[in-house]
VMD Tcl script that builds the backbone (N, CA, C; Angstrom):
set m [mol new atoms 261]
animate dup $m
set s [atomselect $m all]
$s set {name element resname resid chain x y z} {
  {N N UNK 1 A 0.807 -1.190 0.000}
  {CA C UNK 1 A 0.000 0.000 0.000}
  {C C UNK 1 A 0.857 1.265 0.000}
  {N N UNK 2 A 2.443 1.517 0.660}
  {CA C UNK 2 A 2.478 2.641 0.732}
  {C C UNK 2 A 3.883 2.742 -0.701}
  {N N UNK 3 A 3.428 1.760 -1.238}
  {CA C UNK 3 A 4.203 1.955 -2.815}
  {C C UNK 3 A 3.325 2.496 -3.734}
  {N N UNK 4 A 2.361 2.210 -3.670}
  {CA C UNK 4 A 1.031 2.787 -4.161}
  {C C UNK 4 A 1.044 4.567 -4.233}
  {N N UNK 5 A 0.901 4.534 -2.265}
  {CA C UNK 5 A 0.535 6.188 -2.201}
  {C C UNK 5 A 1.790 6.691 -2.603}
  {N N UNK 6 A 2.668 6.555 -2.747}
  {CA C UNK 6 A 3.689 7.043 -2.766}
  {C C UNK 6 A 3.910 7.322 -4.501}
  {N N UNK 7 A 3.397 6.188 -5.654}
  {CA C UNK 7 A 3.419 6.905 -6.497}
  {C C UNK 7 A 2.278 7.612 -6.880}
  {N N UNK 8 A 1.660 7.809 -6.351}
  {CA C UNK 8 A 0.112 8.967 -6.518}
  {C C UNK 8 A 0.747 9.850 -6.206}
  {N N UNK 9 A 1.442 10.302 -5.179}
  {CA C UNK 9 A 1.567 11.328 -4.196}
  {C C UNK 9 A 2.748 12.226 -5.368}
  {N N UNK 10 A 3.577 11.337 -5.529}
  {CA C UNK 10 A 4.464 11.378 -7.047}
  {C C UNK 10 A 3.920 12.568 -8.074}
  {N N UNK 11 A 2.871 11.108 -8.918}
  {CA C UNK 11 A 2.126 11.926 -10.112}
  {C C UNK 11 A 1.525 12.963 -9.821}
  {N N UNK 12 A 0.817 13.192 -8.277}
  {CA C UNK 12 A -0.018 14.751 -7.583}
  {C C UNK 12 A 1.716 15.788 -8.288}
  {N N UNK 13 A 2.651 15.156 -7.561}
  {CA C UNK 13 A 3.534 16.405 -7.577}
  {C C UNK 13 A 4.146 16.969 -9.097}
  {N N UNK 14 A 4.194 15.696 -9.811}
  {CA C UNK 14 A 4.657 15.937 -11.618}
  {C C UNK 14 A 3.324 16.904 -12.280}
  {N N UNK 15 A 2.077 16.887 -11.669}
  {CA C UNK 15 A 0.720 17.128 -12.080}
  {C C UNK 15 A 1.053 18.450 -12.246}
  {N N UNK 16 A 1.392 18.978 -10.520}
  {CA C UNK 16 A 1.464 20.540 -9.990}
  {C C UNK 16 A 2.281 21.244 -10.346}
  {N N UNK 17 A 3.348 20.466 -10.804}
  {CA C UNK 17 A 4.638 21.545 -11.317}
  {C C UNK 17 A 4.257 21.528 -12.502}
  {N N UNK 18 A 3.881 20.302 -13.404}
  {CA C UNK 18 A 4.053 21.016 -14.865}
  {C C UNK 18 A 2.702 21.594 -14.850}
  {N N UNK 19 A 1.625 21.999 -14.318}
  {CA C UNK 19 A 0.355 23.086 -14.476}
  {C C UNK 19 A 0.947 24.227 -13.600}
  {N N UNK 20 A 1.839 24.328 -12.782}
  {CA C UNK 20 A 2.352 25.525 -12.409}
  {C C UNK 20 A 3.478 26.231 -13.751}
  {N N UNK 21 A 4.179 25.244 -14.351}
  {CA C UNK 21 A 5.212 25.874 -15.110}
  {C C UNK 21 A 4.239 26.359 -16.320}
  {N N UNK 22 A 3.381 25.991 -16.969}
  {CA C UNK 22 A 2.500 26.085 -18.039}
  {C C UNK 22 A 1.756 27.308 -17.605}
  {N N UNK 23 A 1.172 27.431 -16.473}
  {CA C UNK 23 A 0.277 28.583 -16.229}
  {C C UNK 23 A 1.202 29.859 -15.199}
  {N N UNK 24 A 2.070 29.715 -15.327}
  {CA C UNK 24 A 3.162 30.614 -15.106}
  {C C UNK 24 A 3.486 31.513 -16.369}
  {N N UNK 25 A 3.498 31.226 -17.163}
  {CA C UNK 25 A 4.016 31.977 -18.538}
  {C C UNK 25 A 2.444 32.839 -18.635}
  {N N UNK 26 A 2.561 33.858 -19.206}
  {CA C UNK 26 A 1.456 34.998 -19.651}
  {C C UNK 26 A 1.463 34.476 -21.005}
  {N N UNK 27 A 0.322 35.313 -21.733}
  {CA C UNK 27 A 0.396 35.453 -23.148}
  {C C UNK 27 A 0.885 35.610 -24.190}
  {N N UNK 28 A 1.578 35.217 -25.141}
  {CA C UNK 28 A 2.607 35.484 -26.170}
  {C C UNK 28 A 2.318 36.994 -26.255}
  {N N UNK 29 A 3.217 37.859 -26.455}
  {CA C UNK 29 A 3.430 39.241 -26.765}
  {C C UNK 29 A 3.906 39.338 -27.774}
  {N N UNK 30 A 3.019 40.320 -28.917}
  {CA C UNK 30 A 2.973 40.100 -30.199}
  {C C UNK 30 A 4.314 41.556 -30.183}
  {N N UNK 31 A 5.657 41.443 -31.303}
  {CA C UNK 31 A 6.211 42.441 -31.609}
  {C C UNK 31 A 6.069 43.035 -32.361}
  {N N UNK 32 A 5.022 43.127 -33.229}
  {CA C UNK 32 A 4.548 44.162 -34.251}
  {C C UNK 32 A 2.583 44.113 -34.687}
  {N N UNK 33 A 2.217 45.649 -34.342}
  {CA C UNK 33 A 1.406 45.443 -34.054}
  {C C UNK 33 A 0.475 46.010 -35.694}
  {N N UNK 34 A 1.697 45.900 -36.598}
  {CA C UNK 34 A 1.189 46.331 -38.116}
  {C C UNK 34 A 0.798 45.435 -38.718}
  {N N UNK 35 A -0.975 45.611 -39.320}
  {CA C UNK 35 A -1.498 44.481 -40.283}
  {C C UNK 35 A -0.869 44.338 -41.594}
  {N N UNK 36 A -0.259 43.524 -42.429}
  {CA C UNK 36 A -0.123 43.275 -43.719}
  {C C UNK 36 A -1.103 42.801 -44.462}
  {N N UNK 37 A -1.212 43.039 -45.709}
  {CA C UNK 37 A -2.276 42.263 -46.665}
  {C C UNK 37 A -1.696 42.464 -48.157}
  {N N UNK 38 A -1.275 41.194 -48.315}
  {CA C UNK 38 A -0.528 41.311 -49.852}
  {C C UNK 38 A -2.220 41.340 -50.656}
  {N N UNK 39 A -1.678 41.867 -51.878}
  {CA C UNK 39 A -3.202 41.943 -53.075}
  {C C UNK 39 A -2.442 42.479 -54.280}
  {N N UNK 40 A -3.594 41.933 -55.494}
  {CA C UNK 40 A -3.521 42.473 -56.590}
  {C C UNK 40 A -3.696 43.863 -56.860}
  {N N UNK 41 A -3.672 44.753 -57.032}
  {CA C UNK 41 A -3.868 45.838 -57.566}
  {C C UNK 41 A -3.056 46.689 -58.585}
  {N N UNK 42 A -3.609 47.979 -58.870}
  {CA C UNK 42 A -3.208 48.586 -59.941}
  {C C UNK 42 A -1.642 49.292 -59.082}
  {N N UNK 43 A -0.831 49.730 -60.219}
  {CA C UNK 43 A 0.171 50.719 -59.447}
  {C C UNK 43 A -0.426 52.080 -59.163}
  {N N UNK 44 A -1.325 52.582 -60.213}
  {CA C UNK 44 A -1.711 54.006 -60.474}
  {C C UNK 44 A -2.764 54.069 -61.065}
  {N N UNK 45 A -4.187 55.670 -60.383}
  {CA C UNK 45 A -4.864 55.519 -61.058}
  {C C UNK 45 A -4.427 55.396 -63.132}
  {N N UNK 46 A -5.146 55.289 -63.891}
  {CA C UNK 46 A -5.477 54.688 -65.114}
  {C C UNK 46 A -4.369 53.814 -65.579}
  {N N UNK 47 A -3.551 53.487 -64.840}
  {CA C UNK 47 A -3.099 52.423 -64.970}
  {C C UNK 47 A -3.742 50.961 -65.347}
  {N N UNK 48 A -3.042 49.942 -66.461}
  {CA C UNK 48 A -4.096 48.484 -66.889}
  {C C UNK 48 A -3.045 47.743 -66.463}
  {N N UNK 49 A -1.884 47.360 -65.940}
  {CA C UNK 49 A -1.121 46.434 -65.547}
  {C C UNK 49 A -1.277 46.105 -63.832}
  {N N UNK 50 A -1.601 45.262 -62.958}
  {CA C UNK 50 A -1.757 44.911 -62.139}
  {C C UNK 50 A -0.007 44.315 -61.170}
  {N N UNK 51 A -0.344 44.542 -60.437}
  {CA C UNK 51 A 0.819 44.354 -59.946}
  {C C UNK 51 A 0.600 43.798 -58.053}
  {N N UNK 52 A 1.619 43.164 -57.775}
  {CA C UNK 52 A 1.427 42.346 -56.489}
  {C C UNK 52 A 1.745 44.184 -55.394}
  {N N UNK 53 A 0.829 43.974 -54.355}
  {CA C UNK 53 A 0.884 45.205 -53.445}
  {C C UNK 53 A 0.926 44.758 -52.031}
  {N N UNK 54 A 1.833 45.363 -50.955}
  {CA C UNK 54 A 1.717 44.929 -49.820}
  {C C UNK 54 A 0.988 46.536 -49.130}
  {N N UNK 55 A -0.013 45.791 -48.393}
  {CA C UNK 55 A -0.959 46.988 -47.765}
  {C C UNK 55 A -1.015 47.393 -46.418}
  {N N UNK 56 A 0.300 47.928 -45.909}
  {CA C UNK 56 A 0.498 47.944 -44.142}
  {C C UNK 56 A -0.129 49.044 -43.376}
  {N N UNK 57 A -1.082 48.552 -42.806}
  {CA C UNK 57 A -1.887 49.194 -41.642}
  {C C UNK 57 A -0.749 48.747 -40.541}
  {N N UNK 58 A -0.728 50.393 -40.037}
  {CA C UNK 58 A -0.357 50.919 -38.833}
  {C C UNK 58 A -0.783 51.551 -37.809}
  {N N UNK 59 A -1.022 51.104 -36.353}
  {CA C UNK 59 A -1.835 52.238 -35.618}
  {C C UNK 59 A -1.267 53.176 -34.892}
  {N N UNK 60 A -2.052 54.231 -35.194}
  {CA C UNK 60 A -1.097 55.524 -34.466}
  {C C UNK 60 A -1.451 55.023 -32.970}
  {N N UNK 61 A -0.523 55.401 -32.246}
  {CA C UNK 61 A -0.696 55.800 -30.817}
  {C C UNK 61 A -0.352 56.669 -30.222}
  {N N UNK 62 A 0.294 57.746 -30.321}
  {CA C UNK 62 A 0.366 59.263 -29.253}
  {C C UNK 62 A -0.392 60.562 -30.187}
  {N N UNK 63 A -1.784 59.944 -30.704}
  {CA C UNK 63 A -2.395 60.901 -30.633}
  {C C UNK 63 A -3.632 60.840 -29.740}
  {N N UNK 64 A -4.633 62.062 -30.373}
  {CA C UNK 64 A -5.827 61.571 -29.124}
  {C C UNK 64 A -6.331 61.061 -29.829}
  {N N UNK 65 A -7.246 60.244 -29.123}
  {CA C UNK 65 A -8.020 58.986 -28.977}
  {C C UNK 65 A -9.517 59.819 -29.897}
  {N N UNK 66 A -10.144 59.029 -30.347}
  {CA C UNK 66 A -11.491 59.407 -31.114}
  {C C UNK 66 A -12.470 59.514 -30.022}
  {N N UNK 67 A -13.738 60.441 -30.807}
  {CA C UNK 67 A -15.027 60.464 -30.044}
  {C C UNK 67 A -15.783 58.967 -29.498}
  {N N UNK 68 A -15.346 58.120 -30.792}
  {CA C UNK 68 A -16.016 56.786 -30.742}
  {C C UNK 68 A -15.010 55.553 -30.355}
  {N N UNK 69 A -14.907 54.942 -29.253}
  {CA C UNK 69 A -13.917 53.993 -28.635}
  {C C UNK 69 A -13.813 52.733 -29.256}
  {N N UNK 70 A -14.682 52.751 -30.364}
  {CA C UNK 70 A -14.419 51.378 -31.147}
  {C C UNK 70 A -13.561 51.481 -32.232}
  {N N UNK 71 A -13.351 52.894 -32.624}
  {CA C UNK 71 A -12.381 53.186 -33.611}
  {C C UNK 71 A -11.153 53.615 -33.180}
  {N N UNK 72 A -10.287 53.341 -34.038}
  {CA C UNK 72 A -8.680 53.775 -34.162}
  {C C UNK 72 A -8.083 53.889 -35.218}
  {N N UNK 73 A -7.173 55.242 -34.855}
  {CA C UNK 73 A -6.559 55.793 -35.760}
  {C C UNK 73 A -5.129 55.094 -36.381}
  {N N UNK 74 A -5.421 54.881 -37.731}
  {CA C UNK 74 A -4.437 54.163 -38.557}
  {C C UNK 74 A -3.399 54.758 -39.618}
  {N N UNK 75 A -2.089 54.495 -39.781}
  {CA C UNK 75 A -1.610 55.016 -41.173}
  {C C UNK 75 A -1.879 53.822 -42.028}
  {N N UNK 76 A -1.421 54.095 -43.086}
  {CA C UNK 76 A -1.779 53.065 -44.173}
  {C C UNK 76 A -1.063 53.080 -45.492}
  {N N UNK 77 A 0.355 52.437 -45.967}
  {CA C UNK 77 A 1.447 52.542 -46.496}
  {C C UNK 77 A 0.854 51.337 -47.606}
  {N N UNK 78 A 1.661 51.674 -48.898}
  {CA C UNK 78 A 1.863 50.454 -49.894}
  {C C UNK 78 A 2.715 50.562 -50.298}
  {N N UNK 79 A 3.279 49.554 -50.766}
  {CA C UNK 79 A 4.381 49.203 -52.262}
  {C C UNK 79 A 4.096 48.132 -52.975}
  {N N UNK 80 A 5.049 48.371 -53.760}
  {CA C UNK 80 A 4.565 47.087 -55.029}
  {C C UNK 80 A 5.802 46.205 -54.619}
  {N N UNK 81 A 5.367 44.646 -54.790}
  {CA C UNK 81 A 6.457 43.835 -54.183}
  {C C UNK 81 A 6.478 42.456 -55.347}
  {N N UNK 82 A 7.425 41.812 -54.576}
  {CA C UNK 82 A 7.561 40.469 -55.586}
  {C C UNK 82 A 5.817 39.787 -55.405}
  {N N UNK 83 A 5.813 39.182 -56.969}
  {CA C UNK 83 A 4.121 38.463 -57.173}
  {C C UNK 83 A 4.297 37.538 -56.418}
  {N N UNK 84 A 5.341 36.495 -55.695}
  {CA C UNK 84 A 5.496 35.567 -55.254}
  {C C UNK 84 A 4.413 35.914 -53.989}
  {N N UNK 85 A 4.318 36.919 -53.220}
  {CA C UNK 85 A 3.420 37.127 -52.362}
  {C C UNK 85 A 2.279 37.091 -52.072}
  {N N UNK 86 A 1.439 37.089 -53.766}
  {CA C UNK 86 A 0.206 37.396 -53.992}
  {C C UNK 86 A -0.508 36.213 -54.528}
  {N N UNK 87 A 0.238 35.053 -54.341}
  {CA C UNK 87 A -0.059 33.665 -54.944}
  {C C UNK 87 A -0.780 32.488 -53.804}
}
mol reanalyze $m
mol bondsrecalc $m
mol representation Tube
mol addrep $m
């Protein structure tokens, strides 16, 4: 019997440390908080050749904040990049 409790008492303790080491760590912390979105588009208005575009949303942060708290203020950059992106 006390080979028994003894490995329960064991697995209790392998249980507690690895749900302590697991729930010890916080949330991954993202290092960039800019959306990308590769796409087709034109280079220029009347432009007919299409070309691969990367579309980076950026959010401002040291300005003020909007009337409406569901919105935020964004920049919003493109270039034209390799098509390999847009495939």
């Amino acid at each position: 019997m006390s080979m028994i409790r003894r490995i329960f008492i064991f697995g209790l303790l392998v249980v507690a440390a690895i749900g302590g080491v697991i729930l010890s760590h916080g949330p991954a912390q993202a290092t960039s908080t800019d959306t990308i979105v590769y796409t087709w588009a034109y280079p220029n208005l009347g432009s007919h050749e299409r070309v691969c575009k990367a579309i980076v949303t950026h959010p401002v942060i040291n300005q003020r904040t909007p009337k409406d708290p569901t919105r935020q203020r964004v920049t919003v950059r493109s270039h034209i990049v390799d098509p390999q992106f847009c495939q």
